[in-house]
VMD Tcl script that draws the C-alpha trace (Angstrom):
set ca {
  {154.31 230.23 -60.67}
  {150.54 230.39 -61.16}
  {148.04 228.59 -59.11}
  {145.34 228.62 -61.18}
  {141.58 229.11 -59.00}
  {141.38 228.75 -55.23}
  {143.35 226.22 -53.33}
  {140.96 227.27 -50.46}
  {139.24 223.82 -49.80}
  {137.22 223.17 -46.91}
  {139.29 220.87 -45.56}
  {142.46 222.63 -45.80}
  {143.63 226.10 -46.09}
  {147.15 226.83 -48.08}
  {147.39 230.25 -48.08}
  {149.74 231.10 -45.31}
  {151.65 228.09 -46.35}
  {152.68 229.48 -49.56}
  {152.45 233.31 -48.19}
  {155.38 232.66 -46.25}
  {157.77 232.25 -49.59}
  {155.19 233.77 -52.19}
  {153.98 237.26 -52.62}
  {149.71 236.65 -54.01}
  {148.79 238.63 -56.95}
  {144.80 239.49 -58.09}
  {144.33 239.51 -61.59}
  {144.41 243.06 -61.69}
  {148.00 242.69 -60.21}
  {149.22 240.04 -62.34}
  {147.87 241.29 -65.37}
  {150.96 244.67 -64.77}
  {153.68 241.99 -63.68}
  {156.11 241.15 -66.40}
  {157.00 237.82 -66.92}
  {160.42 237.44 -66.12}
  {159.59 239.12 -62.86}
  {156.96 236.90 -62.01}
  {158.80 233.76 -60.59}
  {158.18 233.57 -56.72}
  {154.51 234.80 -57.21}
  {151.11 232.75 -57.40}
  {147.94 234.19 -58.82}
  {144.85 232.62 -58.52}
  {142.06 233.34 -60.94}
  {138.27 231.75 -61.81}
  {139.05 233.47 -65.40}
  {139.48 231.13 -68.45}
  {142.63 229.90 -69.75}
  {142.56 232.37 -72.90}
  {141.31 234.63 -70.53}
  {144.34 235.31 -67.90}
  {145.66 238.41 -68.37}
  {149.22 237.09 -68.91}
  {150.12 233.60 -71.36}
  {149.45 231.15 -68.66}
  {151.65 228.55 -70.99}
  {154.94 230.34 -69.40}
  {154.03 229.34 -65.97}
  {153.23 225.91 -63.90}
  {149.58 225.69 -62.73}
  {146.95 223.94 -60.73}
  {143.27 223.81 -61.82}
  {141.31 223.40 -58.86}
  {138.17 221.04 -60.34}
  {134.82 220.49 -58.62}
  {131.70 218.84 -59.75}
  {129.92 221.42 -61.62}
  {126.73 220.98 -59.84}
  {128.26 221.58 -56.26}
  {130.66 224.43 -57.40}
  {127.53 226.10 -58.91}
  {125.79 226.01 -55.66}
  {128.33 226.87 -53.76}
  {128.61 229.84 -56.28}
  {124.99 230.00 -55.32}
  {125.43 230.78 -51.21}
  {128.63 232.72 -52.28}
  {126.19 235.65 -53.85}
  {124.10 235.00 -51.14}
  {126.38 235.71 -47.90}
  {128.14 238.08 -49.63}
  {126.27 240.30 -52.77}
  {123.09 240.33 -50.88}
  {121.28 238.00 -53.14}
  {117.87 237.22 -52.05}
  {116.32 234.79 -54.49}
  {115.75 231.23 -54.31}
  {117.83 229.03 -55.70}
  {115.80 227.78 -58.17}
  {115.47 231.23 -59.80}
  {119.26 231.40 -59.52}
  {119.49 228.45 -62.05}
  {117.23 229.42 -63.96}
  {119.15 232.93 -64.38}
  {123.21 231.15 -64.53}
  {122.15 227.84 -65.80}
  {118.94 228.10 -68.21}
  {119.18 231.95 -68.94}
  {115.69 232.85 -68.42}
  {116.16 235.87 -66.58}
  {118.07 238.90 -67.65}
  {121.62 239.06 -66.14}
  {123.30 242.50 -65.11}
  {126.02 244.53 -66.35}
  {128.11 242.58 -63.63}
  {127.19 239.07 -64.38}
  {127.83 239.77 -68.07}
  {131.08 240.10 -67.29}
  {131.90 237.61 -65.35}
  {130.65 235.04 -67.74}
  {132.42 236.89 -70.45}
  {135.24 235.65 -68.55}
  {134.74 233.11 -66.45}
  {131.87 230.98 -69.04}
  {130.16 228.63 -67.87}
  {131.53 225.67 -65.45}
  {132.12 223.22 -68.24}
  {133.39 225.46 -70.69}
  {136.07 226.97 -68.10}
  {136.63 223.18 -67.43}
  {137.34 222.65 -71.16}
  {139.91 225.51 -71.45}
  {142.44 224.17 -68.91}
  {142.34 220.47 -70.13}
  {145.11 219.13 -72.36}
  {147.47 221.87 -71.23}
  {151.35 220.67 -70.47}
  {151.78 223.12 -68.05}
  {148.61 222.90 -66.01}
  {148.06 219.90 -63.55}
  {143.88 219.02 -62.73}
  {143.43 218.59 -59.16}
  {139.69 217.30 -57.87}
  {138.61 219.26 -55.04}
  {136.91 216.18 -53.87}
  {140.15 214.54 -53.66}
  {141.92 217.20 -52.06}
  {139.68 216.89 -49.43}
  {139.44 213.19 -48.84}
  {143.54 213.35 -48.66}
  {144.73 216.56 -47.93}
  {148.15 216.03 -47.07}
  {148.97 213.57 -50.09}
  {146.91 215.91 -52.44}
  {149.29 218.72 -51.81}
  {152.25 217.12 -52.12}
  {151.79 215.75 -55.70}
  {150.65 219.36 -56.38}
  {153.94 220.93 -54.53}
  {156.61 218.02 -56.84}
  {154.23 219.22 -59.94}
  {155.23 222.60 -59.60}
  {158.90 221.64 -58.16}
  {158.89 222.42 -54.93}
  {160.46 220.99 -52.47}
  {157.74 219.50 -50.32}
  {159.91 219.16 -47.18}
  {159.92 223.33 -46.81}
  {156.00 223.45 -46.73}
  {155.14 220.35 -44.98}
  {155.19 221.82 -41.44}
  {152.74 224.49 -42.38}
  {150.36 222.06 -44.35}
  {149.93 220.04 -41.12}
  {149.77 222.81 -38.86}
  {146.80 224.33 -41.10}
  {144.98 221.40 -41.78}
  {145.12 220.98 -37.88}
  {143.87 224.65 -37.79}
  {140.83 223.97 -40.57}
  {139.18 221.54 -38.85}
  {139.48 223.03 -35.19}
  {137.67 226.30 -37.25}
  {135.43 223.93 -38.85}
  {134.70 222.19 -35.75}
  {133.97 225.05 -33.78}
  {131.76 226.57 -36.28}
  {129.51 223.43 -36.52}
  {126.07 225.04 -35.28}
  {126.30 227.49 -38.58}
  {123.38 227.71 -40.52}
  {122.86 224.21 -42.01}
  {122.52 225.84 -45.90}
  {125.80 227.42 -45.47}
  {127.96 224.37 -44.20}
  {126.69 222.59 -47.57}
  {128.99 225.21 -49.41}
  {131.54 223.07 -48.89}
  {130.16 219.87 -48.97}
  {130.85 217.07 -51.42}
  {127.87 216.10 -52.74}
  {125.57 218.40 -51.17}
  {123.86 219.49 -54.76}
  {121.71 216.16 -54.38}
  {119.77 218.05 -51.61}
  {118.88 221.44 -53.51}
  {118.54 220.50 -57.23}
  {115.41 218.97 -58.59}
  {115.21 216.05 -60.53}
  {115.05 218.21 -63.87}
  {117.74 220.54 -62.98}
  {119.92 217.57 -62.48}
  {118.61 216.28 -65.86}
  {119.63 220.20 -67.49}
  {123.24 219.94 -65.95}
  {124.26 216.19 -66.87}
  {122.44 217.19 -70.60}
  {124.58 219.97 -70.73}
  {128.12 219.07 -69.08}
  {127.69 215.14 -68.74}
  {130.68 213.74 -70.73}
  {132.64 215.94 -68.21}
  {130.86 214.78 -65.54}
  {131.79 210.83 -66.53}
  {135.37 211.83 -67.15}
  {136.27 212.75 -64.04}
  {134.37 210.23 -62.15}
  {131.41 212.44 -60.91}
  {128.82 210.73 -63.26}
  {128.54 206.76 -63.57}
  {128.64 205.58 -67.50}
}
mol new
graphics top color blue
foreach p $ca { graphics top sphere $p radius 0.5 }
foreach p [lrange $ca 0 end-1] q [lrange $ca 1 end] { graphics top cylinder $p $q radius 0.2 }
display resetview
């Protein structure tokens, strides 16, 4: 079973649900497991599809999908709490989104890999074995959210359900309690929250760039 990018939403955490059942494999580790051996183990990956170490097409999936202008500045705070990037994020588009600054040998990886978000978007669509899940929706219903997800990859919803409501309980106390964090940071999660960093021509760059993915999947009007 592969759960294809993080189903670490704001709103709810499922990693000890599944951990319980599940052994969780990095990419590194998946890419050494052989695939009749890999049944009872999730993997979760930013990489593209063609880009998973293993045929993804032999396993069930979930594509975690945000708009592209949040998950990039989410992406943005990521680097910022946690690879000591000091920039602003306007020169952070400008470098990820409109390449006018030179990227490093690490970032040339990772977009080797990873692309860009509507490419990475584009490589999961239209795959039998793959079901798209909207972050936004996952965190406006939790609890139904992850149920369709859990009969997708056929589970049986009834041995998980427990420890999806006891973590969603547990997610919100943590969020609760952490409400006087740094204003800037609590947007990382934040539907929507993109409207309050990017300018009006970055927002024109993005929807150029990625807007008939936008409109598909209801995150641009037509």
């Amino acid at each position: 079973m592969v759960l294809v990018d993080s189903l670490k939403a704001k709103a709810i955490d499922l990693n000890p649900v599944f951990s319980t059942k599940y052994r969780f494999f990095s990419t590194h580790e998946f890419a050494s497991i052989k695939s009749e051996n890999a049944k009872g183990c999730i993997f979760k990956s930013h990489l593209m599809y063609d880009k998973s170490p293993q045929d993804l097409s032999k396993y069930k999936g979930v594509y975690l999908l945000r708009d592209g202008r949040d998950s990039m500045l989410s992406y943005y705070f990521y680097n910022v709490k946690h690879k000591g990037y000091t920039e602003s994020w306007d020169v952070f588009f400008d470098r990820y989104f409109e390449r006018k600054h030179p990227l490093n040998y690490r970032e040339k990886v990772l977009l080797k890999l990873m692309s860009g978000w509507g490419e990475n978007v584009q490589s999961y669509l239209n795959r039998p074995s793959v079901k798209i899940l909207r972050y936004e929706d996952l965190v406006a219903d939790p609890v139904n959210q992850v149920k369709n997800m859990i009969d997708f990859l056929g589970l049986n919803y009834d041995d998980y359900k427990d420890g999806i409501l006891a973590n969603l309980q547990k997610s919100n106390e943590s969020l609760n309690n952490k409400a006087k964090r740094d204003q800037d940071e609590r947007k990382r999660g934040t539907v929507g929250s993109w409207s309050d960093f990017y300018s009006e021509e970055q927002n024109i760059a993005f929807i150029s760039r990625y807007g008939k993915l936008l409109e598909q999947f209801g995150y641009l009007k037509p």
